[in-house]
Backbone as a printed PyTorch tensor [residue, N CA C, xyz], in Angstrom:
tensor([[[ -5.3460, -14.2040,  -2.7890],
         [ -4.1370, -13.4810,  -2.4340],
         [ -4.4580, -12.5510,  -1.2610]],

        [[ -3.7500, -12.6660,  -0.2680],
         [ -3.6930, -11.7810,   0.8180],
         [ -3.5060, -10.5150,   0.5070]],

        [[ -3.4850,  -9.2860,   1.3960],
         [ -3.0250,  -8.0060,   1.1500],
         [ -1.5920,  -7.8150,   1.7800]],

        [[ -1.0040,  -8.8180,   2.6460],
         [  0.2870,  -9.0320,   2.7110],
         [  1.4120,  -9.2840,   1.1170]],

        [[  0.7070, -10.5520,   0.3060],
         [  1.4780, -10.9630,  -0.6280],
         [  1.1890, -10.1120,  -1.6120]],

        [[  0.2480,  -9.3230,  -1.8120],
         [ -0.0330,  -8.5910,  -3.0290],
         [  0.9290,  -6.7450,  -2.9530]],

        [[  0.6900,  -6.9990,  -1.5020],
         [  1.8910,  -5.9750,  -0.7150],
         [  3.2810,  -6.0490,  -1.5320]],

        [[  3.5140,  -7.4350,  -1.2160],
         [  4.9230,  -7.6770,  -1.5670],
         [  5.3030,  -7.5760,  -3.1310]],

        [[  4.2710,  -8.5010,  -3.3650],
         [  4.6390,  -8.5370,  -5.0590],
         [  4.5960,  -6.8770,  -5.9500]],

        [[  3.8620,  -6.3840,  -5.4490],
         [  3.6980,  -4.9130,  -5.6420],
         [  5.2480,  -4.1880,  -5.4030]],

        [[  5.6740,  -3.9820,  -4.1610],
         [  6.9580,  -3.4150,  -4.1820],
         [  7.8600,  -4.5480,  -5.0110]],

        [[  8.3490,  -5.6790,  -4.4920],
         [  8.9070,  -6.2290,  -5.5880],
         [  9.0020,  -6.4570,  -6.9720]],

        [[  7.8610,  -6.1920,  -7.4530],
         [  7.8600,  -5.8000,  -9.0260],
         [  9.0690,  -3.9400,  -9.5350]],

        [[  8.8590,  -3.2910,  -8.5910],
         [  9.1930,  -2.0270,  -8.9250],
         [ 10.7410,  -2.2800,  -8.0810]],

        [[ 11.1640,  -3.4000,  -7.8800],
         [ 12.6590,  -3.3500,  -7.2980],
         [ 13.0760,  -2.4390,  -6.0250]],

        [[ 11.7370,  -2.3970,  -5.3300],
         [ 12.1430,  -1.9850,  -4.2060],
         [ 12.5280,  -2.5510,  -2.9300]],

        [[ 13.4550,  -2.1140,  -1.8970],
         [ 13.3990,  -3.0700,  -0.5220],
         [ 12.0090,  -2.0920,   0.2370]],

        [[ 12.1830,  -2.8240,   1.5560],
         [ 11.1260,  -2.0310,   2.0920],
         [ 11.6930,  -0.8960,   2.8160]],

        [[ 12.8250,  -0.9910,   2.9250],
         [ 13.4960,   0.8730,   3.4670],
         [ 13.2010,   1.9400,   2.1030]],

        [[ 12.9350,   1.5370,   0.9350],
         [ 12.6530,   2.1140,  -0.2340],
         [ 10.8090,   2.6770,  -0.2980]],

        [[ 10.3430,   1.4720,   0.5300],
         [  8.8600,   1.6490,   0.5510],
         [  8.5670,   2.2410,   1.9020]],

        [[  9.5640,   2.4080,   2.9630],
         [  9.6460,   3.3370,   4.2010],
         [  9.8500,   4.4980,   3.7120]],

        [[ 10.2040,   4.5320,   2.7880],
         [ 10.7500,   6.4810,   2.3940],
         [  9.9250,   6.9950,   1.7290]],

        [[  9.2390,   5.6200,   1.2650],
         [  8.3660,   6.6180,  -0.0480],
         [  6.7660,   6.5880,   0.4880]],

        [[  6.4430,   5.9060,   1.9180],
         [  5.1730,   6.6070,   3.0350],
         [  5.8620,   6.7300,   3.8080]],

        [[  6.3990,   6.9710,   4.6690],
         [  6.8900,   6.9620,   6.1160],
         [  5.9590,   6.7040,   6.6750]],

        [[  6.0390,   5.1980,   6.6180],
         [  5.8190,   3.7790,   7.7920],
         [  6.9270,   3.4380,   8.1120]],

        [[  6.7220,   2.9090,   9.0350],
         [  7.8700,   2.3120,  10.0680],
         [  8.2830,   0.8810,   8.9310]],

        [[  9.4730,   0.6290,   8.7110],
         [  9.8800,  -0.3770,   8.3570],
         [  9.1750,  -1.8480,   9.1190]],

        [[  9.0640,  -2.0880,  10.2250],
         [  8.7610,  -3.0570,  10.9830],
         [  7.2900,  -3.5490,  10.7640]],

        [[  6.8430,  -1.9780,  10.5530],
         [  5.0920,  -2.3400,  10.5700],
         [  4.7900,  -2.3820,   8.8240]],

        [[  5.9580,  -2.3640,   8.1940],
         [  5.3470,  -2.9400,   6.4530],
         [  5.7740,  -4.3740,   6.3960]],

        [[  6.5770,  -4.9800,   7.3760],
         [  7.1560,  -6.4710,   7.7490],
         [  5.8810,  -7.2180,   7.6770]],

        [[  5.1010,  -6.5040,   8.8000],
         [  4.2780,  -7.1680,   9.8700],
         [  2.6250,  -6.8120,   8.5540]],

        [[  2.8610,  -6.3540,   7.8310],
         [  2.0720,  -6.3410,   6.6260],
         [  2.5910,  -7.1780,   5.6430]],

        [[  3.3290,  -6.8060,   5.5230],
         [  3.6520,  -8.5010,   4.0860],
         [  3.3040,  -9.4800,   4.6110]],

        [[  3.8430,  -9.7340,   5.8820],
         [  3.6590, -10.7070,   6.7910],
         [  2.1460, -11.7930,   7.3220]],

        [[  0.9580, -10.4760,   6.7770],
         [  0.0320, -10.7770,   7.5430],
         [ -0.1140, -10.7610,   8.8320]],

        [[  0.8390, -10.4890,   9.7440],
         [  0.5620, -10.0910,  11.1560],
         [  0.2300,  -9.2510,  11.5620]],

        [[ -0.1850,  -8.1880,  10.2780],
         [ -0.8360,  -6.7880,  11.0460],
         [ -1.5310,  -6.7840,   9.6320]],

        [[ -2.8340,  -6.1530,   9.8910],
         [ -3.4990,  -5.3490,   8.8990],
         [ -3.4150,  -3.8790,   9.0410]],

        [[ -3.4360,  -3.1350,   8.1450],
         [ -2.6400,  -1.6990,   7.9430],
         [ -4.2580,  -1.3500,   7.9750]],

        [[ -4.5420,   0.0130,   8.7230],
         [ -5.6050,   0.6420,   8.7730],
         [ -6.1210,   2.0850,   7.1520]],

        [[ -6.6280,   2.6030,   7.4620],
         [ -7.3450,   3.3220,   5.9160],
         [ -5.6990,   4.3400,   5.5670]],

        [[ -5.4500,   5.1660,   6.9310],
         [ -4.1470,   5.7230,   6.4600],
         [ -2.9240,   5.3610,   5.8420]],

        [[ -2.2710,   3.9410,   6.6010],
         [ -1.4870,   3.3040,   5.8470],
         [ -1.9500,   2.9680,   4.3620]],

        [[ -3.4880,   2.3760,   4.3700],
         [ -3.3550,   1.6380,   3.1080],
         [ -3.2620,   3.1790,   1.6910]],

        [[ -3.5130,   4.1300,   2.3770],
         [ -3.5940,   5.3530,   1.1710],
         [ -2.4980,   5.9780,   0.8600]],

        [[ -1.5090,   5.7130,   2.1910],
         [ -0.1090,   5.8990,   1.9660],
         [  0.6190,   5.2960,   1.2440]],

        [[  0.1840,   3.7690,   1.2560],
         [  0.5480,   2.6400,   0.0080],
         [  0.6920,   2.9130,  -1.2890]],

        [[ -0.7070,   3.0330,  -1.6540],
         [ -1.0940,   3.4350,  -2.8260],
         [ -0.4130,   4.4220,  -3.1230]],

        [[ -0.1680,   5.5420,  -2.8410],
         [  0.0270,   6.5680,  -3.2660],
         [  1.5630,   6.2030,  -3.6630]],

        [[  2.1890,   5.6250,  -2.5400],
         [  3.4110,   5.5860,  -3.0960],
         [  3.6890,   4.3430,  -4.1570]],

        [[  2.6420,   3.6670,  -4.8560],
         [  2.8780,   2.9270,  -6.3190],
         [  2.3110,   3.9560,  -6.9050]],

        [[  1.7850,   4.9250,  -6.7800],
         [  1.1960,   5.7400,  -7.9480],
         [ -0.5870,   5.0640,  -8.3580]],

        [[ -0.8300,   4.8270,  -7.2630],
         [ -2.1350,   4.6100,  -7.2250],
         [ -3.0320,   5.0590,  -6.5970]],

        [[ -4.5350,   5.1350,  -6.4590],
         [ -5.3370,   4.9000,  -5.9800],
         [ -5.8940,   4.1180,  -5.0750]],

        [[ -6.3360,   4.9790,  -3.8060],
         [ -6.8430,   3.7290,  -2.8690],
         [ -8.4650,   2.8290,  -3.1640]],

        [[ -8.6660,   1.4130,  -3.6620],
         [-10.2220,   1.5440,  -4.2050],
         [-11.0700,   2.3270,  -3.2670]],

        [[-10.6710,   2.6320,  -1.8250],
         [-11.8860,   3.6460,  -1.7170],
         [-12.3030,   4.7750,  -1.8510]],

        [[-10.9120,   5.3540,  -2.3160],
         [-11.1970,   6.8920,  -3.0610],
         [-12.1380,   6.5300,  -4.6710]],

        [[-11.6450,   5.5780,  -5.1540],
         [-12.3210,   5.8660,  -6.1660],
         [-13.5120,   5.3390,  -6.2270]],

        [[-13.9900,   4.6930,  -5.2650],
         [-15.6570,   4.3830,  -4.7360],
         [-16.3520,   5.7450,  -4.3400]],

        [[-15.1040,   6.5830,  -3.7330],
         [-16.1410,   7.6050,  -3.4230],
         [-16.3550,   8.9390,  -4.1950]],

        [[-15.4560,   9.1590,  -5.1430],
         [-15.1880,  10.0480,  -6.1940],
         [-15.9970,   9.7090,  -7.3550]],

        [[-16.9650,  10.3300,  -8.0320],
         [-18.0010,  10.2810,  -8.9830],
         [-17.3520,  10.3100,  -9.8410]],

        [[-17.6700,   9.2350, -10.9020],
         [-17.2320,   9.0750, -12.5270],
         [-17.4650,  10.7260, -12.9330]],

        [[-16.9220,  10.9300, -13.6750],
         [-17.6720,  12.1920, -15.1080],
         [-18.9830,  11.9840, -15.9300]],

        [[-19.1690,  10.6290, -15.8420],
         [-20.4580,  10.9950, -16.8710],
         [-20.9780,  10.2530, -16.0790]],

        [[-21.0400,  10.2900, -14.6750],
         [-22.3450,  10.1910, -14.0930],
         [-23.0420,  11.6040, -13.6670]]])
């Protein structure tokens, strides 16, 4: 799975359009196209803006954030 389609299926699971997923990072509508799309790969900012707006984690925050019982 691409990070385009996993893009998609991600907002589409939560019933969003992508003016819904423009509001909730402010990215440009065009350039989350051109990410579902695969015609653009989204750099570290976009992808944390992503996340954040499913209520997630970017995996590289949590690569770089130490467990507790380590």
């Amino acid at each position: 799975m691409t990070y385009g389609s996993y893009l998609r299926s991600r907002r589409l699971e939560r019933g969003w359009t992508q003016l819904a997923l423009t509001m909730r990072t402010g990215l440009g509508q065009s350039e989350l196209s051109k990410y579902e799309r695969d015609k653009s790969v989204p750099g570290l900012p976009a992808i944390i803006k992503i996340a954040w707006a499913f209520g997630e984690n970017p995996p590289i925050l949590d690569m770089a954030v130490p467990k507790s019982d380590e």
